[in-house]
BAKEVEX-967087 format. One record per atom (N, C-alpha, C): y negated, x, z; atom name. Coordinates in Angstrom, 1 decimal. Atoms other than C-alpha are relative to their C-alpha. Layout:
N
Y|X|Z|CA
...
END
This chain:
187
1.0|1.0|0.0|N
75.0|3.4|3.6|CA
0.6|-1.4|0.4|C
-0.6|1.8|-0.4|N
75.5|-0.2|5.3|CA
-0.3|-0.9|-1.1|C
0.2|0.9|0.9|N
75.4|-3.2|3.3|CA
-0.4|-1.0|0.9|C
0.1|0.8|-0.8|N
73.6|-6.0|5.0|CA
0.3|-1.2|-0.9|C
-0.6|1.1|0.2|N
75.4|-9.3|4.4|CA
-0.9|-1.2|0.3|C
1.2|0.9|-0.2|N
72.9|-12.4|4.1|CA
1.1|-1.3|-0.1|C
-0.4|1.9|0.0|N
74.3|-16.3|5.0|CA
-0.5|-0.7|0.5|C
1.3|1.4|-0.3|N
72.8|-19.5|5.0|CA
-1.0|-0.1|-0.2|C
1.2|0.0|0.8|N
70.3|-18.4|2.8|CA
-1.4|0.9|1.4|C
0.9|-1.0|-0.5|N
68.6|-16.0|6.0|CA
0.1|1.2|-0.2|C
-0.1|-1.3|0.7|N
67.5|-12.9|4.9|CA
-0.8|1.0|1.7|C
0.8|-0.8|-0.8|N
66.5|-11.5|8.3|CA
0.6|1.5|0.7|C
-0.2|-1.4|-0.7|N
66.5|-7.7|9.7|CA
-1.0|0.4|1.5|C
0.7|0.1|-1.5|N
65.7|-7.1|13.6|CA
-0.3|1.6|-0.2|C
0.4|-1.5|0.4|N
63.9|-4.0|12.6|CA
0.2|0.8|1.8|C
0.5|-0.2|-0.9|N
63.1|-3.7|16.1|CA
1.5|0.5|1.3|C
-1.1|-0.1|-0.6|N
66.6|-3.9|17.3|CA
1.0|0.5|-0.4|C
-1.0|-0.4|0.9|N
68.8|-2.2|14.7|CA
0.6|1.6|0.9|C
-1.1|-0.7|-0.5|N
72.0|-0.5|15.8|CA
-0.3|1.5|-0.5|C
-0.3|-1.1|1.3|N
71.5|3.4|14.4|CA
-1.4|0.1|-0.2|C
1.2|-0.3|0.9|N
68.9|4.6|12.4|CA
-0.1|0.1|-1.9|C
-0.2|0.3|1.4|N
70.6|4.0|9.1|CA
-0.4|-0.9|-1.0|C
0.6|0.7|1.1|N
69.3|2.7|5.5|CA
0.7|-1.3|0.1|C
-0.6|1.2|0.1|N
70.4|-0.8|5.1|CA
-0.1|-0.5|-1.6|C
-0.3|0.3|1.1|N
71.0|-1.7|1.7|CA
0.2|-2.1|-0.2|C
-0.3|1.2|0.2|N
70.2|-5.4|0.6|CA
-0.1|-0.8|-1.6|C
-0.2|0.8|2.2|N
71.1|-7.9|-2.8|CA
-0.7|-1.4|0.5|C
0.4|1.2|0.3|N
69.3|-10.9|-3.0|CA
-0.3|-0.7|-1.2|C
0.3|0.3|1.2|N
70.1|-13.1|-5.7|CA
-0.6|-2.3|0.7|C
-0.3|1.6|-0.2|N
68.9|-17.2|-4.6|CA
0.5|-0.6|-0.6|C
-0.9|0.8|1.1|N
71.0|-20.2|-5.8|CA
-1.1|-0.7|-0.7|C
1.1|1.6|0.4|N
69.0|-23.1|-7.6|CA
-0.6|-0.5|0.5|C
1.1|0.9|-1.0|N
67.8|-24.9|-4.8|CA
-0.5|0.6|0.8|C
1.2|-1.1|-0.6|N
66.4|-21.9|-3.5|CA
-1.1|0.7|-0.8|C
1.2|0.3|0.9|N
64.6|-21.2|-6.6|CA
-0.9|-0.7|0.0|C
0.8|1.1|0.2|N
63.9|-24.5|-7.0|CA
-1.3|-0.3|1.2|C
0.8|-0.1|-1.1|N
62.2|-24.3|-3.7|CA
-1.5|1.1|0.3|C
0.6|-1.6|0.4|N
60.4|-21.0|-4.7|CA
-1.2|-0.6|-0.4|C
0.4|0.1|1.6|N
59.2|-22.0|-8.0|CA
-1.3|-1.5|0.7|C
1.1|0.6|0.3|N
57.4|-25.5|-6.5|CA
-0.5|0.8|1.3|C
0.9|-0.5|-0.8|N
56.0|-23.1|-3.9|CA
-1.2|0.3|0.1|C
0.9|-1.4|0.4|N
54.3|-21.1|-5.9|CA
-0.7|-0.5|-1.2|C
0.0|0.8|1.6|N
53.7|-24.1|-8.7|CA
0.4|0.7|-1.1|C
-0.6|-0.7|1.1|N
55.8|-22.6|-11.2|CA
0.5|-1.4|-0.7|C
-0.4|1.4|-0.1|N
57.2|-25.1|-13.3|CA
1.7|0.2|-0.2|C
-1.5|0.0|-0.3|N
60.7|-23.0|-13.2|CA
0.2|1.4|0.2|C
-0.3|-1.7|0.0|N
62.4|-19.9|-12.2|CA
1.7|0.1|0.3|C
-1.5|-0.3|-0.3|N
65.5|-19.5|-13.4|CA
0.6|1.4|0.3|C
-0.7|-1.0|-0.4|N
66.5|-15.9|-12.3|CA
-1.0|0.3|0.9|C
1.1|-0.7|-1.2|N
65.2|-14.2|-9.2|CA
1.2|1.2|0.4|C
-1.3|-1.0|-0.8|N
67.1|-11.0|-7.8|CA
-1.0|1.0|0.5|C
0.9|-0.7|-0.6|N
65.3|-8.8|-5.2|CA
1.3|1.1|1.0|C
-0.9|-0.8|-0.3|N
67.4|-5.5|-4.5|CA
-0.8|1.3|0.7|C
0.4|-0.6|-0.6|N
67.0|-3.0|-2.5|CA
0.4|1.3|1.3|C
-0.7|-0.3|-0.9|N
67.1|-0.9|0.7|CA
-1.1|0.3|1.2|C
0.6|0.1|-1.2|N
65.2|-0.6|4.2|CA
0.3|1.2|0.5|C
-0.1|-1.6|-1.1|N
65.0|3.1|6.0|CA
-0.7|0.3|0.8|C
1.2|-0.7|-1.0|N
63.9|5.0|8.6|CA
-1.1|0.9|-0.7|C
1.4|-1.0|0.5|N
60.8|6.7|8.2|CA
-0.2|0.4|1.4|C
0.9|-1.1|-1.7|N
59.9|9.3|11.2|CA
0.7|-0.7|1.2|C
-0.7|0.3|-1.0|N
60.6|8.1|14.4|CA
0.3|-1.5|0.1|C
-0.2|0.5|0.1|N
59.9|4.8|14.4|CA
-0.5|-1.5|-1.2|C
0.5|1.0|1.7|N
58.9|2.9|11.0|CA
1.1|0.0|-0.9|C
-1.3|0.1|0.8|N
61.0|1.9|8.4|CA
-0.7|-0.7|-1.4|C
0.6|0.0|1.1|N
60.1|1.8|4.7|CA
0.9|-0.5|-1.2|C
-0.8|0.5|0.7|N
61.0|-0.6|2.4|CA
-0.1|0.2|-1.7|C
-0.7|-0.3|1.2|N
62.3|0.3|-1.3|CA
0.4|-0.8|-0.8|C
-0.9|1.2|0.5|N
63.0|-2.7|-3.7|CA
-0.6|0.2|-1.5|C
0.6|0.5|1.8|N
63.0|-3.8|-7.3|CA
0.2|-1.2|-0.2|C
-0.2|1.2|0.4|N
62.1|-7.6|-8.1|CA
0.2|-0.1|-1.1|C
0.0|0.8|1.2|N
63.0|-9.4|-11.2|CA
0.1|-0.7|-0.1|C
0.3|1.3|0.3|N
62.4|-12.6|-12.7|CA
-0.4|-0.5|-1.1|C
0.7|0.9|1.3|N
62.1|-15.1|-15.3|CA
-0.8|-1.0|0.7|C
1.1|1.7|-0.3|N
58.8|-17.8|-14.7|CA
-0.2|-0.2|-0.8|C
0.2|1.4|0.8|N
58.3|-20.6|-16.3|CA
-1.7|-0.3|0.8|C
1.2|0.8|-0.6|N
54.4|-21.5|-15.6|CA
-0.7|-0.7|-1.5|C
0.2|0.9|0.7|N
52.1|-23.8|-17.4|CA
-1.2|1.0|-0.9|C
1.2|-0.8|0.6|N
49.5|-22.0|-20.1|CA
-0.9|-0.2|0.6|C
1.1|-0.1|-0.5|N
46.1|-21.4|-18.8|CA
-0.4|-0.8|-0.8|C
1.1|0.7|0.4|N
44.8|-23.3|-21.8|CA
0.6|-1.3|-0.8|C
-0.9|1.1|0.8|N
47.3|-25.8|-23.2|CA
0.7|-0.4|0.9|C
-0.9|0.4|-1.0|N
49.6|-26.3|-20.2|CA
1.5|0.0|-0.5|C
-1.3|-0.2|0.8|N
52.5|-25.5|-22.6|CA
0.8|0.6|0.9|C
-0.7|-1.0|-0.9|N
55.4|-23.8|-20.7|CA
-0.3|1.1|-0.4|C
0.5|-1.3|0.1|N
55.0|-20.0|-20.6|CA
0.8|0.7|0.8|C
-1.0|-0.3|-0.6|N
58.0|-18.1|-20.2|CA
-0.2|2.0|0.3|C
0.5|-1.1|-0.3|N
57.4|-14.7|-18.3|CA
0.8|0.7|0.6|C
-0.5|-0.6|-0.3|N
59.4|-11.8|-17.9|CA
-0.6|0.6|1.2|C
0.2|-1.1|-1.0|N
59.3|-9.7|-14.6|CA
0.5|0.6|0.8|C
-0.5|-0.9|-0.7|N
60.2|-6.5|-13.2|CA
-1.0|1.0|0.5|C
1.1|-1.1|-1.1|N
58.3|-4.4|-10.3|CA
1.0|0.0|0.8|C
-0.6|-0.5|-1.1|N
58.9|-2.4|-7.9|CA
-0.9|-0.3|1.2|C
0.4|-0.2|-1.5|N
58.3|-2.9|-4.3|CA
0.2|0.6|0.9|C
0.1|-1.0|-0.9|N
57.2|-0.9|-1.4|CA
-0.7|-0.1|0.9|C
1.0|0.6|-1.5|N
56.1|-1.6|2.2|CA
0.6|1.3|1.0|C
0.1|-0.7|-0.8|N
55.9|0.7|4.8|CA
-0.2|-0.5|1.7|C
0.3|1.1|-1.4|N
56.2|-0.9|8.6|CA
0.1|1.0|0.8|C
0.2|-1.0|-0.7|N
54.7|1.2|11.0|CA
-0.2|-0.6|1.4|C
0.1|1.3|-1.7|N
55.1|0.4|14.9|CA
-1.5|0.9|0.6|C
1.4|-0.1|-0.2|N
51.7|2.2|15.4|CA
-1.1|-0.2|-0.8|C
0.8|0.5|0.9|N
49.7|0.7|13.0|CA
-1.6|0.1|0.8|C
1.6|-0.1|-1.0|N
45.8|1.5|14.4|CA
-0.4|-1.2|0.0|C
0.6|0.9|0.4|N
44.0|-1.5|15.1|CA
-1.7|-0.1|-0.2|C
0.9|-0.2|0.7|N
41.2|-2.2|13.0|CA
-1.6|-0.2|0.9|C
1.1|0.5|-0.2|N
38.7|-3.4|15.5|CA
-0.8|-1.2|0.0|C
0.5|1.4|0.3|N
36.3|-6.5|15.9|CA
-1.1|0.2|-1.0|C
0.5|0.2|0.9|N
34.1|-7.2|13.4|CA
0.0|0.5|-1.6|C
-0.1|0.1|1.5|N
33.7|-6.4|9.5|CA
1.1|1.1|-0.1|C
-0.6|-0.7|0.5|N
36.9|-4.6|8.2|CA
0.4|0.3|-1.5|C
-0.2|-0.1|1.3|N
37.6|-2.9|4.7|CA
1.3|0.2|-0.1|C
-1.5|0.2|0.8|N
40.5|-3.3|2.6|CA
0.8|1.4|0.2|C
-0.8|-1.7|-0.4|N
43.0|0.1|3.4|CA
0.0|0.3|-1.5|C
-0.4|-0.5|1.7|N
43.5|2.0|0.0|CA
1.4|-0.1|-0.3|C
-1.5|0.7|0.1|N
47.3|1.7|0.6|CA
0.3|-1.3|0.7|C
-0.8|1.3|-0.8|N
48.4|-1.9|1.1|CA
1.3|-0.4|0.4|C
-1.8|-0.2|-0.6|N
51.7|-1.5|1.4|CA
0.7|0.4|1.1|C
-0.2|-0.3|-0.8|N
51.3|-0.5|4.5|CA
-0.1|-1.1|1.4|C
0.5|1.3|-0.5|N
51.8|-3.1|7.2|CA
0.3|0.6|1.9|C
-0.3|-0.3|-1.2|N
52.5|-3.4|11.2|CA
1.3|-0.6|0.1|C
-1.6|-0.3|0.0|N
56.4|-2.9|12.3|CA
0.0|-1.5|0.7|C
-0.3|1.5|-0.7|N
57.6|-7.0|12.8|CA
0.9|0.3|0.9|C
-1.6|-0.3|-1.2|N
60.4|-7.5|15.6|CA
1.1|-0.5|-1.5|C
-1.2|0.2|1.4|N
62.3|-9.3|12.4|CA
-0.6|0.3|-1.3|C
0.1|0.1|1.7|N
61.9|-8.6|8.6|CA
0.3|-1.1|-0.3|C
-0.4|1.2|0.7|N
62.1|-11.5|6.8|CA
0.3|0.4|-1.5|C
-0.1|-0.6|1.3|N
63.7|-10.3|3.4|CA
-0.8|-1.4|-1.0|C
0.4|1.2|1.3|N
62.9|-13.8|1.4|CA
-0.9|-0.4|0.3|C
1.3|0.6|0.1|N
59.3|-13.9|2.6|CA
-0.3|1.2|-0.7|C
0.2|-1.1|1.1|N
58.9|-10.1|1.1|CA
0.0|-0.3|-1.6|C
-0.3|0.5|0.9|N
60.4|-11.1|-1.9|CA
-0.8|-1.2|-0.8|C
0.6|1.5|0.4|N
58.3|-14.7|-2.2|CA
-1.5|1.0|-0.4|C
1.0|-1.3|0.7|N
55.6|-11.9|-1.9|CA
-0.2|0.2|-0.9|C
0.0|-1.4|1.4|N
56.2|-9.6|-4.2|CA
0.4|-1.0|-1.6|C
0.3|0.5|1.2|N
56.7|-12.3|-6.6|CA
-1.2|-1.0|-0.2|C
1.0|1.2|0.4|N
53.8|-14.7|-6.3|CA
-1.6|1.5|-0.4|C
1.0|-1.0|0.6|N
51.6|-11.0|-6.5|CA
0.3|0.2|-1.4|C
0.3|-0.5|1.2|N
53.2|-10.2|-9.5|CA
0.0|-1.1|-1.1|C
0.2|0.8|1.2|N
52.8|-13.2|-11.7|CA
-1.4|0.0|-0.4|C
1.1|0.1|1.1|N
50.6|-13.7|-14.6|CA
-1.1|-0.8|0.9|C
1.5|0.9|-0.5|N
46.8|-15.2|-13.1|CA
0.3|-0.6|-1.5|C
0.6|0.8|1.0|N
46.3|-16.6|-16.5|CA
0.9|0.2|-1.0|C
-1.5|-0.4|1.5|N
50.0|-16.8|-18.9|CA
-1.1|-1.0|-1.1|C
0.2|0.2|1.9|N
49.0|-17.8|-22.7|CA
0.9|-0.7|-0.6|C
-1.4|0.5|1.1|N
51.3|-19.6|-25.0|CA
-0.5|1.3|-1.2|C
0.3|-0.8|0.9|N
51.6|-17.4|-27.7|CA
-1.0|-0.7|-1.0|C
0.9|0.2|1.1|N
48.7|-17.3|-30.4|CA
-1.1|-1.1|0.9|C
1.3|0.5|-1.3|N
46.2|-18.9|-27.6|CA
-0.9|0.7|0.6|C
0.8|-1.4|-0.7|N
43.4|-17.1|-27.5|CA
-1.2|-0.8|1.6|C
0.4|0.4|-1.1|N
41.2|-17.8|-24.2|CA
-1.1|-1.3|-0.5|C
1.0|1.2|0.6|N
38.8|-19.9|-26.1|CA
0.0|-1.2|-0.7|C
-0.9|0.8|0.6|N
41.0|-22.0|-27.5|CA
0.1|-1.7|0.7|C
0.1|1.4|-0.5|N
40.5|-25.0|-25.4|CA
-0.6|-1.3|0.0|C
1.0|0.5|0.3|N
39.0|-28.1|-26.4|CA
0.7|-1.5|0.7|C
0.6|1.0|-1.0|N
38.6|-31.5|-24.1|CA
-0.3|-0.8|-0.7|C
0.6|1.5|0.3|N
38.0|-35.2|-25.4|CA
1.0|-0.6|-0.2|C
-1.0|1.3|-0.2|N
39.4|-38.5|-25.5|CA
0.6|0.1|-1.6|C
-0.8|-0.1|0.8|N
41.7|-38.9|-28.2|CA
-0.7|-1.1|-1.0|C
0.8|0.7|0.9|N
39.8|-40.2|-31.3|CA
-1.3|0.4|-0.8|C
1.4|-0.2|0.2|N
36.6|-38.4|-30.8|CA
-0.1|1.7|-0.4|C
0.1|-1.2|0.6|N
35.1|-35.0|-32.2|CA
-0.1|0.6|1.6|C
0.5|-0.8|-0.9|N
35.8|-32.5|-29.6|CA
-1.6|0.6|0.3|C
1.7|-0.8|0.3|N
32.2|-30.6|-28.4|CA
0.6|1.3|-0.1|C
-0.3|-1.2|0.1|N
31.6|-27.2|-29.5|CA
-1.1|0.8|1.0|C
0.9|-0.2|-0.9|N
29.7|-24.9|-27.6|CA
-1.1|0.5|-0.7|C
1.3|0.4|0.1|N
26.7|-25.1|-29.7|CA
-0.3|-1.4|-0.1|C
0.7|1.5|0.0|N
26.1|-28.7|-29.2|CA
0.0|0.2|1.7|C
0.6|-0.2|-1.4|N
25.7|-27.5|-25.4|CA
-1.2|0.7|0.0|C
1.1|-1.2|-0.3|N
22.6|-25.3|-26.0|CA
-1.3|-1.4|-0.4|C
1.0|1.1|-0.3|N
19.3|-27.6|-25.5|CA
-0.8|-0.1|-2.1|C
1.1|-0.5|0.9|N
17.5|-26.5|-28.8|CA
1.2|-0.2|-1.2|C
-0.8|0.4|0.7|N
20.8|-27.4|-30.9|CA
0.3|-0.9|-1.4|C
0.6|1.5|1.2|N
20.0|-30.4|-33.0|CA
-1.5|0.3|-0.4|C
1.2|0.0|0.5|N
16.6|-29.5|-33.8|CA
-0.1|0.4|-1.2|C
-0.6|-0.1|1.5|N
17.8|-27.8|-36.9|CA
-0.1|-1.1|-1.1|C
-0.2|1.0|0.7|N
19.3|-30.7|-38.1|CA
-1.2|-1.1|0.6|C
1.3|0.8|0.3|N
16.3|-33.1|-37.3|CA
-1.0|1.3|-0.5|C
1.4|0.4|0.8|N
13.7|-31.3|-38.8|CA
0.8|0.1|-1.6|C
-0.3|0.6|0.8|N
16.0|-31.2|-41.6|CA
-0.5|-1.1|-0.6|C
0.2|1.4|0.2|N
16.2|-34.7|-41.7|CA
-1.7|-0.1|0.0|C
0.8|0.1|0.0|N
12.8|-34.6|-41.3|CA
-1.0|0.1|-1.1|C
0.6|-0.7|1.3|N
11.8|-32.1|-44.2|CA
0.2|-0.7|-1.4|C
-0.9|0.9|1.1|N
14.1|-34.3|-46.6|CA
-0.5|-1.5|-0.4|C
0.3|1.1|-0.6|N
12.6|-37.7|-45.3|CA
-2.0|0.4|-0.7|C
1.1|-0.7|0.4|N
8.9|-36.0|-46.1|CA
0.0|0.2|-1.8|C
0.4|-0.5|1.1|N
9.7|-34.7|-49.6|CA
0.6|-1.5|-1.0|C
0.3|1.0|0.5|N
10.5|-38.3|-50.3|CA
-0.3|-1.4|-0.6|C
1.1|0.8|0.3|N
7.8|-40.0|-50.0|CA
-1.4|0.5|-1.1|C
END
């Protein structure tokens, strides 16, 4: 199995032009300021580990199917506090690049059942795959711990947050005829 050797921070494979028909085997770990580059890509507020490993094969005559496992530590901001929110991740990834890909046609098309399936590029871009496969797999909505979804409350600093019965129209009527009834029994 080859080892493909990545410098200058390009991660590319000329699928289209590759010597052979052998697996290619690749390590991608980025430095810092390729995280760093990542992370405000993807608004993260950090990501200190990234490593996307892997390997690229033939499939059939002429497609080539890629094989990988991302990992990662993110740093994003809570959904409901903005706290940092530190998030393990490991997935696997799997693309399929096919040089006869059907095309879909003009007008309304539906989603394929396998997405992983794409059309065969002239270059692979390994650290756009990768940028992929990690902005799919992050948290939509991280938590700080003990933050339940409803947990968010809004006002100026001073004042009684609102709850969400003081948004329903019919709310206060309680408390006035209260006040009402109380006001009545003493006179």
């Amino acid at each position: 199995m080859e080892r493909n050797e990545e410098t200058n921070g390009v991660h590319l494979l000329p699928l289209g032009r590759m010597p052979g028909r052998d697996p290619v085997a690749f390590s991608l770990m980025p430095d810092k300021a390729e995280r760093a580059k990542l992370a405000e890509r993807l608004d993260l507020l950090g990501l200190p580990k990234l490593r996307f490993e892997g390997e690229v094969a033939p499939e059939g005559r002429g497609d080539w199917r890629l094989s990988a496992r991302l990992g990662a530590t993110v740093v994003q901001p809570c959904g409901v506090t903005l706290e940092p929110v530190t998030t393990r991740l490991d997935e696997d990834v799997s693309r399929l690049y096919l040089r006869d890909l059907p095309d879909p046609g003009p007008g309304e098309v539906e989603m394929p059942e396998d997405d992983s399936v794409e059309a065969l590029p002239g270059t692979l871009d390994l650290g756009e795959v990768m940028a992929e496969a990690l902005a799919l797999a992050l948290p939509a909505f991280p938590r700080a711990p003990g933050v339940a979804p409803g947990d968010a409350q809004f006002t100026e600093p001073g004042k009684t947050p609102m709850r969400d019965e003081d948004t329903k129209p019919f709310a206060g009527l309680g408390a006035l005829k209260a006040k009402l009834e109380k006001k009545d029994g003493e006179d």
